[in-house]
N, C-alpha and C positions, 0 to 999 in steps of 0.2 A: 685429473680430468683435463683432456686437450681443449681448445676452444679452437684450435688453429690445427687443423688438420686434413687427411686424405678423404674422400668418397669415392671410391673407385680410382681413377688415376688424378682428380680434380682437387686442387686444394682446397678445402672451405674455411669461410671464417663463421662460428656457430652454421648457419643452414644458408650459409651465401656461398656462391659459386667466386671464388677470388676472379676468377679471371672474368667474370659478369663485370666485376666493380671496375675493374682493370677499362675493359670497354667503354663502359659506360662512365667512369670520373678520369679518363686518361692517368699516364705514370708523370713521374713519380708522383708514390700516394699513401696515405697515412690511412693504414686499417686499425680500428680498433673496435673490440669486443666488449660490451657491456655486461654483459654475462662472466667474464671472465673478469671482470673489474669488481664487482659485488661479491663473485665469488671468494675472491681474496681479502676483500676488507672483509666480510663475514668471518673468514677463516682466523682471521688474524685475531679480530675481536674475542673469537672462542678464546683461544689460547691464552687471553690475557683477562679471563675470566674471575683469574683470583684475587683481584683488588679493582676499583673503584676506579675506570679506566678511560680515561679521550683521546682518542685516535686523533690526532692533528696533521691531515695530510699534507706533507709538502709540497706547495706549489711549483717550488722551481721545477721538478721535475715532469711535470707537463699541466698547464693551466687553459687548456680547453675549459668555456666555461660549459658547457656540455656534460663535462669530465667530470667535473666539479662539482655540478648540481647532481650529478648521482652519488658522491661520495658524501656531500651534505644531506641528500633525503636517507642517507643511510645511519646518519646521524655525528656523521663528520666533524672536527675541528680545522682550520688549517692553521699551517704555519708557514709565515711571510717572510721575506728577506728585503722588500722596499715596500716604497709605496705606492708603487704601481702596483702589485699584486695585494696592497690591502683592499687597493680598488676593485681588482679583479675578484677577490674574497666576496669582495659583499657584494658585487655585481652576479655572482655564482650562490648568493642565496646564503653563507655562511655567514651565520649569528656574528657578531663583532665581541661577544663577551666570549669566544671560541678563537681569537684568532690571535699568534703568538706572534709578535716579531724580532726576528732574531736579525745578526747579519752585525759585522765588524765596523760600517763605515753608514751609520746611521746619520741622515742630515739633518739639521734644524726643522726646516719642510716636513720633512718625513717623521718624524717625532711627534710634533704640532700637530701633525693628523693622525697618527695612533693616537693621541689623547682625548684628541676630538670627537672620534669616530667610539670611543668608547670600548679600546680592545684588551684581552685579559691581560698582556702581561709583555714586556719591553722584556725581551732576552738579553742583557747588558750585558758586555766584552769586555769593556774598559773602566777604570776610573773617572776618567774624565769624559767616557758618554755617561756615566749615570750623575756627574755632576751638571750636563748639558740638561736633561731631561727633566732634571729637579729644578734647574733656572726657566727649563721651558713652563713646565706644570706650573711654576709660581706664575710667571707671570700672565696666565691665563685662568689665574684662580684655579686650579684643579688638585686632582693629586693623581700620579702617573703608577699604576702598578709597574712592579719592576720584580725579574729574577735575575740572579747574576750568574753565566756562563764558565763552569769552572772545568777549566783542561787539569783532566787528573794526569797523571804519569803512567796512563796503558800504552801497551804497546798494541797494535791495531794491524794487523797483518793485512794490507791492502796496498793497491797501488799509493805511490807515494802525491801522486795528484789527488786524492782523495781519503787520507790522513787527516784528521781535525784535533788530534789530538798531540801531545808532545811537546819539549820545552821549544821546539823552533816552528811550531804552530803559529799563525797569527790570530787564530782563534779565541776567545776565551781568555782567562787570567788563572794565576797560580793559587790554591788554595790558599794560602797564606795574603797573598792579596785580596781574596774575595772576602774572606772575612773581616778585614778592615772595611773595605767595601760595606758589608751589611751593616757593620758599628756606625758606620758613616748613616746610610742609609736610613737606621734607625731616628735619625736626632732632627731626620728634614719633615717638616709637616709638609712639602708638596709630592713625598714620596710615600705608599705602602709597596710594605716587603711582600711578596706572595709566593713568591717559590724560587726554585734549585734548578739552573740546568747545566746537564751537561751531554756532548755527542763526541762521540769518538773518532767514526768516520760513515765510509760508504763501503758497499759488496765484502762486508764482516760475515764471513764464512763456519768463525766460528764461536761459540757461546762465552768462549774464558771473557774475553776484554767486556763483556756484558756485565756480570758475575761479577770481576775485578771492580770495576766503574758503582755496581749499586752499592759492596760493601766499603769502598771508599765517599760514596755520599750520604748513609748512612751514618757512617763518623762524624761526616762534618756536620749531618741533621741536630746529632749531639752535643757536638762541637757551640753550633750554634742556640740549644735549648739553658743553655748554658746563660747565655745573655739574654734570655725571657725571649728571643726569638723565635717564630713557632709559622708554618709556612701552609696553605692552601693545597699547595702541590710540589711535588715534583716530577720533573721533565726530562726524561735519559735519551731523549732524541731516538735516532732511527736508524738507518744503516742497514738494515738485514737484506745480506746478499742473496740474490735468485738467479736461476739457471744455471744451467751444469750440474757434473757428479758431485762437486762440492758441496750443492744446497742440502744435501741429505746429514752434513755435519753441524748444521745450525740448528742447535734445538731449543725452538721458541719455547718451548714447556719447560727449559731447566731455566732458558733465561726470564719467564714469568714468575717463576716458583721462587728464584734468585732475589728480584722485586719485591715479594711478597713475603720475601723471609727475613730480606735486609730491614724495609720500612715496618713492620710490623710493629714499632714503636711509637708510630704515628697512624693511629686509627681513623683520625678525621683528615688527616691529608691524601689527596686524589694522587693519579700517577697520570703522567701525561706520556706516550709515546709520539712518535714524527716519522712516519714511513711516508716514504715518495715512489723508491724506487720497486718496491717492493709489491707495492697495490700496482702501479701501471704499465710498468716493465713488459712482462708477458701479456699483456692487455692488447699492446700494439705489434704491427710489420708493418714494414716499408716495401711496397712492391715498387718493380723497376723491370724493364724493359733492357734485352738487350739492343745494342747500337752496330756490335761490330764485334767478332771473330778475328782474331788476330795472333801473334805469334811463331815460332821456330818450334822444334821438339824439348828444347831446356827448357822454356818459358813462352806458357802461352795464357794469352788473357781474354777476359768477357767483358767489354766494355758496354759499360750501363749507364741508360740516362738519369739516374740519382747518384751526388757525390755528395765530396764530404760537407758540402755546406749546406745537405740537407741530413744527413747522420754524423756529426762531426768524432765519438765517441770512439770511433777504431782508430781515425789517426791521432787524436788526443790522448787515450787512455791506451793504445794497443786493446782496445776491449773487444772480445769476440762474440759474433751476432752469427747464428748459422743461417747459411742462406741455402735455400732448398728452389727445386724449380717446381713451380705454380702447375704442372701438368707433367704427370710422371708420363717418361718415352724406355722404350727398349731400344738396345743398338750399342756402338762402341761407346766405351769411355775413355776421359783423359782429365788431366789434373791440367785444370787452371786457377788463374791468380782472379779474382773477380774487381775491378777497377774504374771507379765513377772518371768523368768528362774532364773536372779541375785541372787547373797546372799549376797540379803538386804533385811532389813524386810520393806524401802521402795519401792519397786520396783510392786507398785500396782496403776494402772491405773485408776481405778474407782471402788469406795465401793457401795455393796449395788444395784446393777442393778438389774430386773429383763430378765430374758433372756427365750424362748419359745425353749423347749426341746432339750438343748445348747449337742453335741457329740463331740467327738475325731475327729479332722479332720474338724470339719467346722470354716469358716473363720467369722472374725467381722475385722469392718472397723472404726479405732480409728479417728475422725473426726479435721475438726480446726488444724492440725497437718502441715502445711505446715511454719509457720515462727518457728523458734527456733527449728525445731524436728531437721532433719540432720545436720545443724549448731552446733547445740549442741551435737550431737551424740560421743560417745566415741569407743575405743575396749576390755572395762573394760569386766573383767571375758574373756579376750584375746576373745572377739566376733568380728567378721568380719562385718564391717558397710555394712547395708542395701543399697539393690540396689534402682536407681532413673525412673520412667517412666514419661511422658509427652504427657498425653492428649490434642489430638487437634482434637475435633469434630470423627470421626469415627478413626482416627490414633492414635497408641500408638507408642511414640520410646522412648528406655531405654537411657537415660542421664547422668547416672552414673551404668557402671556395680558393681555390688555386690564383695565385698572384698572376696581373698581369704588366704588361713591360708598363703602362700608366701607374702602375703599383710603387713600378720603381724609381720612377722619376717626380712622384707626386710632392715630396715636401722640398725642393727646388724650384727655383723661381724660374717663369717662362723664359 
């Protein structure tokens, strides 16, 4: 099912005319489809049907709280990496006994208020964050649920910027560490044990390292019943790569079945998954405007007014986003390099396209662009971050108005 596509030669997002939005919220501009956002989490929910299952979405990957309150009315978990975004969690309507946090470099701060705020479970990396969190809990009278993040030894076929797994990981701890970890754990009254996580990486193409990762914590579920240990849930995190020929090699059903065949020893334990990129990914585009027509016959370029400090992902990751023009034309064609305003010599979107008699002034629609683009957006070369719209069937409402130059000067003193 497209949500971003043709009507005659127009591009639409659901029943919006893109280039309507384009006019009316100027470029660069953050479209996203709420249709196509539900549609995904519903889908995803099917699949993982065969066990007792809470979707936890990741915020990092884009925390509109817009965004958020449809993935919570749908019956959402999230999973947090600070405490800014536990803020944004419960600001977005999600329950706090729903909301994970994870993340290697947890502060004092930041710990103090997952306790406080009453959230399910401290994803602990370290030895010494879970002995932090046990002196925090104590000395606030509480007791801090905790699971401990264990990097098994898969191997994660993905960009290497996006690997979480592995012994040079700084991820997580070693099996053998983590279960001193839980013996530890066991003996502190301001700590309970409540579950297992572990994530491998991000745009995981394919089911093995799924597969491999459940029937290695499975073991250690064992491992661990061993010492009267007995856990709420467990949490294999998220990763599941979208867009491209490749997505047809991920198959969620073997990797549910996998889940379901591993834990089957634990009846009363839930399974938690963590998708980000996967629910809003395809959700959003980045339209953009050209500037300027440029070039020789060896290399010529489309210089556009979105760069990489509002889709950072292609010069960060080499990640490919197709960009397509917003109003199909007849006439010549030619192969250009498409290339945001920065001064960087990465700040090029995609090499190599051919584009049908591309002008000054007409729009292309950079695809795939809803997880990581405005999350990761900067005001680098002091740009004013892009504005947010929200398609809903024939409705558009803007969700974040567009930065302006008082935007960027505002927490400096006169």
């Amino acid at each position: 099912m497209k949500f971003f596509d043709y009507k005659g030669k127009n591009l639409h997002a659901d029943r919006v005319d893109i280039a309507f939005l384009a006019r009316k919220f100027k470029t660069p501009l953050y479209v996203y489809s709420r249709a196509r956002l539900i549609h995904q989490y519903r889908k995803l929910a099917r699949f993982f049907e065969l066990s007792p299952t809470l979707i936890c979405y990741a915020l990092k990957a884009n925390s509109n709280a817009l965004l958020c309150r449809t993935l919570q009315k749908e019956g959402a978990g999230a999973e947090v990496v600070s405490g800014g975004e536990i803020l944004l969690a419960l600001r977005a309507g999600f329950e706090s006994s729903k909301i994970l946090f994870s993340g290697v470099g947890k502060t004092r701060e930041e710990i103090r208020l997952g306790i406080g705020r009453g959230i399910l479970s401290f994803n602990v990396e370290s030895f010494e964050e879970l002995k932090t969190i046990a002196e925090e809990a104590s000395k606030m009278r509480r007791t801090a649920p905790v699971s401990v993040r264990i990097n098994f030894p898969i191997e994660a076929k993905t960009h290497p910027h996006t690997v979480t797994s592995g012994r040079l990981s700084k991820f997580g701890v070693g099996e053998n560490e983590a279960f001193k970890m839980y013996q530890w754990a066991k003996k502190q009254r301001s700590l309970e044990i409540v579950g297992l996580h572990s994530h491998g990486g991000s745009q995981l193409f394919s089911s093995k390292p799924y597969e491999q990762a459940a029937k290695r914590a499975g073991n250690f579920l064992r491992r661990l019943k061993t010492q009267n240990i007995s856990l709420s849930f467990v949490d294999m995190g998220g990763g599941f790569g979208v867009g491209g020929e490749e997505e047809k090699d991920l198959k969620l059903s073997r990797i549910a079945r996998a889940y379901a065949r591993e834990f089957k020893d634990f009846p009363s334990m839930k399974l938690i998954i963590e998708p980000g990129r996967f629910l809003v990914a395809e959700s959003g585009a980045l339209l953009t405007r050209i500037v300027y027509v440029k070039g020789e016959r060896k290399r010529k370029f489309l210089i556009v007014d979105a760069g990489m400090n509002d889709l950072l992902r292609p010069a960060l990751y080499g990640a490919h986003h197709p960009v397509i023009p917003v109003v199909k034309k007849k006439g010549q064609s030619g192969i250009f390099d498409v290339a945001g305003p920065i001064c960087e010599s990465a700040d090029i979107f995609v090499r190599g396209e051919r584009f049908v008699s591309p002008q000054v002034g007409d729009l292309l629609a950079i695809l795939n662009a809803g997880a990581y683009g405005f999350s990761m957006s900067s005001q680098y070369n002091s740009r004013p971050r892009a504005a947010e719209v929200l398609v809903d069937g024939k409705i558009s409402r803007l969700i974040r108005r567009r930065e302006s130059f008082e935007d960027l000067v505002r927490t400096e003193p006169a």
